[in-house]
C-alpha positions in Angstrom: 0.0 0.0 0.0 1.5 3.4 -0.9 0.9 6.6 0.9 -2.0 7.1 3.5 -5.0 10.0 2.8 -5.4 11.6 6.4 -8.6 13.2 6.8 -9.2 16.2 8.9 -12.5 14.4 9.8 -14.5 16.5 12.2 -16.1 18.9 10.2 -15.1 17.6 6.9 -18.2 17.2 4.4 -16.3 14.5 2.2 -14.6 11.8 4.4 -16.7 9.3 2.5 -15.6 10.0 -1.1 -12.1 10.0 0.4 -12.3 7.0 1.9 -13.3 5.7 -1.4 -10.9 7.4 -3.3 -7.9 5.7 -0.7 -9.6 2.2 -1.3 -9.9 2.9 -5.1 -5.8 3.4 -5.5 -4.9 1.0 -2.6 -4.1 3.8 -0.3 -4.8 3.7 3.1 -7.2 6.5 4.9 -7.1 7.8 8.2 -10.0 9.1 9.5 -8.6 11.6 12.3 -11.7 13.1 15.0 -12.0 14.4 18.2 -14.7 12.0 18.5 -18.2 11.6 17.4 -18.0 9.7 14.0 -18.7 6.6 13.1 -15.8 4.2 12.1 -16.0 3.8 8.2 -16.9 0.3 6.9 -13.9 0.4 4.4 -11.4 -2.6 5.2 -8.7 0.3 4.5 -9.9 3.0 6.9 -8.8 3.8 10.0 -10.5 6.0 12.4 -8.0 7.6 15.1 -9.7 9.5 18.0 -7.7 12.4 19.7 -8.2 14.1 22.4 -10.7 16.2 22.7 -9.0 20.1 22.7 -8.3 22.5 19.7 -6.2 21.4 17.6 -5.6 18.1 18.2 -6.6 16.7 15.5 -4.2 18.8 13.8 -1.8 18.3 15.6 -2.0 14.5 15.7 -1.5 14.6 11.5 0.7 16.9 11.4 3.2 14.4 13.6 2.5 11.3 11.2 2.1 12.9 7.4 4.9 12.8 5.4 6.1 12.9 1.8 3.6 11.1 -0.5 0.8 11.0 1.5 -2.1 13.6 1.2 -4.7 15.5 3.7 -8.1 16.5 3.3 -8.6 19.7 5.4 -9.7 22.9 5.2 -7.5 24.1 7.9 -5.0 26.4 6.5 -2.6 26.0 9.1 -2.3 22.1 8.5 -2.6 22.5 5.2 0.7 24.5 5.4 2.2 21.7 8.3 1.4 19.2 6.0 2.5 21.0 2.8 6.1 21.5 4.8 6.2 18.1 5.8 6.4 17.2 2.1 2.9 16.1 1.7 -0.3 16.8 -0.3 -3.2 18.9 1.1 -6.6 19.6 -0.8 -9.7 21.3 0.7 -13.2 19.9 1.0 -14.2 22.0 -2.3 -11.6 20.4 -4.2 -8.5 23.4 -3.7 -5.2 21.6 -3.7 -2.9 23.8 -1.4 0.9 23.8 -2.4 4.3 25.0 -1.7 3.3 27.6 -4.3 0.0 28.9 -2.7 -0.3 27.6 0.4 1.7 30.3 2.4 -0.6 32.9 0.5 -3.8 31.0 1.9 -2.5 31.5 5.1 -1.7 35.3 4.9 -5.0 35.9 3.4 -6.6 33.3 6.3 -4.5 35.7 9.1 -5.7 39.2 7.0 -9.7 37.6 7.0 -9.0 37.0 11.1 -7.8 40.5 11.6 -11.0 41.9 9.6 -13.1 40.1 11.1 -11.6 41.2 14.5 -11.8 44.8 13.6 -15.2 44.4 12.4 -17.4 42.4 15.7 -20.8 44.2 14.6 -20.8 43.4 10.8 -23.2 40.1 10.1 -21.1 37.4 8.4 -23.0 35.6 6.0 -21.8 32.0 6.9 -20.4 29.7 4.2 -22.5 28.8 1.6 -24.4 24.9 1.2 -22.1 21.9 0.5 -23.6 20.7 -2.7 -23.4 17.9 -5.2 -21.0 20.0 -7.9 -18.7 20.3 -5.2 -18.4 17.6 -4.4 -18.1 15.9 -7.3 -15.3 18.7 -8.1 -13.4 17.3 -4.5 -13.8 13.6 -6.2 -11.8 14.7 -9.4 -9.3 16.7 -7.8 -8.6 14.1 -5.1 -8.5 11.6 -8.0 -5.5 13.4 -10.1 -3.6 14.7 -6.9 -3.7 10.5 -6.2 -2.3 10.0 -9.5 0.1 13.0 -9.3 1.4 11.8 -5.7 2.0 8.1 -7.0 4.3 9.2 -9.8 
């Protein structure tokens, strides 16, 4: 089995197509939670449970991701943990974060923080619905950084 997909599970809207995606190129997925999800029935999933505390989760991937493996996370900060570690990261909408771009996402994650900071009366509108397009936009690009990592 080559390289492991660790999934930044706990408010991840895709750990199922990942976990399908792993088992579909014989990688290995690792479901990673501070509890609260159900253990995947895939034979090649693993569901780790860290304690519960921010960043944990986060921490806990960040110690065991290395160079050709890939997280699913949305978490910017991982995403550049992982990126430094010599692995893959991609967001839930499909976004592959890369030693390129990934230290930009950051500095405008840091810039949005600092707004929003500056700004505790103004109504945030949320982010918008998960739907099926993006998902099915997360499948593709999970399935060519797979193919990417492997060669």
């Amino acid at each position: 089995m080559s390289g492991t997909i660790y999934i930044d599970a706990d408010a991840c809207p895709v750990r199922e197509e990942a976990v399908r995606v792993a088992d579909r190129h014989g990688m290995k997925a690792v479901i990673v939670s501070n509890g609260g999800i159900r253990p995947s029935a895939h034979p090649t999933a693993e569901l780790i449970i860290v304690a519960d505390g921010p960043d944990e989760a986060d921490k806990w991937i960040a110690d065991h991701v290395g160079a050709g493996d890939i997280c699913v996370t949305g978490d910017i900060p991982l995403a550049a943990r992982v990126v430094e570690a010599g692995a893959a990261a991609i967001k839930p909408n499909g976004e592959a974060l890369t030693e390129r771009n990934v230290r930009e996402a950051l500095a405008m994650r840091d810039l949005m923080t600092d707004f929003r900071a500056a700004n505790p009366l103004a109504q945030g509108g949320g982010q918008k619905p998960f739907s099926k397009s993006d998902r099915g936009r997360f499948l593709d690009a999970l399935d060519r950084l797979v193919r990417a990592t492997k060669r």
